[in-house]
C-alpha positions as CSV (number, residue, x, y, z in Angstrom):
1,X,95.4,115.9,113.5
2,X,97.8,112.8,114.6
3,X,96.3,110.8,117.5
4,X,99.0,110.8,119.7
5,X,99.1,114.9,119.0
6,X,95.7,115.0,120.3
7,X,96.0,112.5,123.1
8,X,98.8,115.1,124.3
9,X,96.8,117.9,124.2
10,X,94.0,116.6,126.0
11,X,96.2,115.1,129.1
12,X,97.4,118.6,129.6
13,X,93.9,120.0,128.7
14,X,95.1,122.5,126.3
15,X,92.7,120.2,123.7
16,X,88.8,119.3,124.9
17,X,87.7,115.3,124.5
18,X,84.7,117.2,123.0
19,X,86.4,118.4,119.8
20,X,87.1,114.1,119.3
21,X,83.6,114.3,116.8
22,X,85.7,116.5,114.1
23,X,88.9,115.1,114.2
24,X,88.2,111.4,114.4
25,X,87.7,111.7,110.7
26,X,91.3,111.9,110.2
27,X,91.9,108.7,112.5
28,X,89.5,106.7,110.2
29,X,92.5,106.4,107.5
30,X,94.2,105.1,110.0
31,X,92.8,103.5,112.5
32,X,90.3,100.2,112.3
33,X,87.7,100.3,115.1
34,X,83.8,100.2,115.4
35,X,84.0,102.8,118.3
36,X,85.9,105.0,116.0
37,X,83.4,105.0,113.6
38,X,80.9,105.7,116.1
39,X,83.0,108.8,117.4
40,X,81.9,111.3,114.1
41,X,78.2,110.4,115.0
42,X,78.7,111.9,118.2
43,X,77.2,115.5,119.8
44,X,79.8,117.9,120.7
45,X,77.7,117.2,123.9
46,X,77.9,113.9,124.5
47,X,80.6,113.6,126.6
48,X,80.2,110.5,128.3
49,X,79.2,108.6,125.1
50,X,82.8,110.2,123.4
51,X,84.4,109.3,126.3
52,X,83.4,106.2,126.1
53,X,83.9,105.5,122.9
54,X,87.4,106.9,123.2
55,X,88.5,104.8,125.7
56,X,87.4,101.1,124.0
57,X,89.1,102.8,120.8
58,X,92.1,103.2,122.7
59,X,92.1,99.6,123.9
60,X,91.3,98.2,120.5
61,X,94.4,99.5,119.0
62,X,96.7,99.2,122.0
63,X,97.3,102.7,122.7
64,X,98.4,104.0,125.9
65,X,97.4,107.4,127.8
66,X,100.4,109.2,128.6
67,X,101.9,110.7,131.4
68,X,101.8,114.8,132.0
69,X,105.5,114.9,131.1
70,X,105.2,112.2,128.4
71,X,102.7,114.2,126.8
72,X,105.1,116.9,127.3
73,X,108.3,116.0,125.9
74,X,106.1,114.8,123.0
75,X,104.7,118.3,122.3
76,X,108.1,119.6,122.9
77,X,109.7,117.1,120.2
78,X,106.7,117.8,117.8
79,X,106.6,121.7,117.6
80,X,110.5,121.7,117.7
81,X,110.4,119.3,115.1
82,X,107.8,122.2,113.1
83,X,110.5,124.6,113.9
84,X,113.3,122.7,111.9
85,X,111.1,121.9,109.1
86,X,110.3,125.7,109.1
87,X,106.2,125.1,109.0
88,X,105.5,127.5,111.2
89,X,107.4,130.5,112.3
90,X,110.1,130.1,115.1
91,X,109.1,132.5,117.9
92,X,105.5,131.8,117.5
93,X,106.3,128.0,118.2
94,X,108.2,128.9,121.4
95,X,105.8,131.1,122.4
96,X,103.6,128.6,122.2
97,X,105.8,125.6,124.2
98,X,106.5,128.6,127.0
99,X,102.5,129.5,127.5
100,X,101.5,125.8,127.0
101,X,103.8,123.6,127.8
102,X,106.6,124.6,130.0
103,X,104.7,126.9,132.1
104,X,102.0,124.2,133.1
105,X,105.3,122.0,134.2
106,X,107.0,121.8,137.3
107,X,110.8,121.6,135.5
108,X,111.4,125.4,136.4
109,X,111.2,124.6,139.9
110,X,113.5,121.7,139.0
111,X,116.5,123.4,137.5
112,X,119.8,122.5,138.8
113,X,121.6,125.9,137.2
114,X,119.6,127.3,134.8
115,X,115.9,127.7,134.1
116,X,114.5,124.5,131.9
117,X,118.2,122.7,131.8
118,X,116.4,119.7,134.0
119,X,115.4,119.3,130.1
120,X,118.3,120.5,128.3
121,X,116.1,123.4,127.1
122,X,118.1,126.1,128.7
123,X,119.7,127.8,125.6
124,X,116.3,127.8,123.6
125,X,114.7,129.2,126.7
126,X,117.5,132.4,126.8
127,X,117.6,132.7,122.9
128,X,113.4,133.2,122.8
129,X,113.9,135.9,125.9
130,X,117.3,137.3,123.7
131,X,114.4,138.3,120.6
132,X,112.2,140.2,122.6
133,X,115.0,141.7,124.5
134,X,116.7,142.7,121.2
135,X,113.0,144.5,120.0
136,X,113.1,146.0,123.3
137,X,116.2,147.2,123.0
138,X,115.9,148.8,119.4
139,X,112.6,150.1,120.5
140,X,114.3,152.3,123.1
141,X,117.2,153.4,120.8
142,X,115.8,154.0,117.4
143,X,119.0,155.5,115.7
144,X,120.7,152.4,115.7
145,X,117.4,150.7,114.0
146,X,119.5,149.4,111.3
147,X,121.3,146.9,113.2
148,X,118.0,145.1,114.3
149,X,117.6,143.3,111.7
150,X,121.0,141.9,111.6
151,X,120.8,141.2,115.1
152,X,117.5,139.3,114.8
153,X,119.0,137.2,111.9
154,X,121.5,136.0,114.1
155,X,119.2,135.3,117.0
156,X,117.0,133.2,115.0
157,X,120.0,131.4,113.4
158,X,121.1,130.5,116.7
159,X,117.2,129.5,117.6
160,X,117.6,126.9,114.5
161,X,120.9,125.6,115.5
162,X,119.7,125.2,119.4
163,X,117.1,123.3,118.0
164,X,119.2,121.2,115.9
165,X,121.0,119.9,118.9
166,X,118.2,119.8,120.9
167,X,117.0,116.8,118.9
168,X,120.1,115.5,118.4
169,X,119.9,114.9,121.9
170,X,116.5,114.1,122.7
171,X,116.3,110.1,122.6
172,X,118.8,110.9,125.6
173,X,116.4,113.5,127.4
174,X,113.5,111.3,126.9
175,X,115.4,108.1,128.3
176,X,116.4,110.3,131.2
177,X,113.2,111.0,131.9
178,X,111.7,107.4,131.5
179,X,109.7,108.4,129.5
């Protein structure tokens, strides 16, 4: 797992500080600290001395905790980035940013005309709501079944290209944001 992945995570809590013992293994590669190493020695249990150790890791290689919505628009940028590179399948990943990421944010209340466009993340946000409406739909009227999957096709087409321009015009968002 990447560092600042996990770091993310565990500001919003959807990660626990106590899970640091398994994946500090993959930080080793990278990272060049004696409280790292000390990290995989660790109990599960231990929180205070993972904490700890955590912490003066963190120092020793200059790396900053971020902020809720930081941690946020990094998780956003990272599993939108997984749905470009087509790692992981599209509605699954959105799913998982609606349950984990914009759900647990304030930008809904935030909105100035649609939900999520205080983060330009309006059309994703009525594409991923246009899928289950379409299986909905199809569900209900089962005679015209064979236009589902044409209409799904372009649903997730337009997911991809959504995405596209999302990133396109993240630096933006983020320097919005200030963050």
């Amino acid at each position: 797992m990447d560092l600042k992945l996990y770091l993310c995570l565990i500001v919003l809590e959807k990660e626990s500080l106590t899970n640091l013992p398994k994946y500090s293994i993959d930080f080793l590669d990278k990272y060049s600290s004696d409280y790292l190493c000390i990290i995989p020695t660790l109990s599960e249990n231990d929180y205070f001395g993972i904490k700890s150790n955590f912490e003066n890791f963190l120092i020793d290689i200059n790396f900053s905790i971020p902020s809720k919505d930081e941690a946020r628009l990094f998780l956003l940028q990272t599993y939108i980035n997984y749905i470009l590179d087509e790692s992981l399948e599209p509605i699954e990943l959105l799913t998982f940013i609606r349950n984990n990421i914009l759900l647990d944010s304030d930008w809904h209340n935030i909105s100035l005309k649609y939900t999520y466009d205080y983060i330009n993340f309006e059309v994703l946000y009525g594409l991923y709501w246009s899928y289950f409406d379409t299986l909905d739909y199809f569900e209900r009227k089962p005679d015209e079944i064979s236009n589902q999957d044409l209409q799904i096709e372009k649903i997730l087409h337009n997911i991809f290209d959504e995405c596209r321009s999302f990133m396109n015009n993240f630096d933006e968002l983020k320097n919005a944001k200030n963050c």
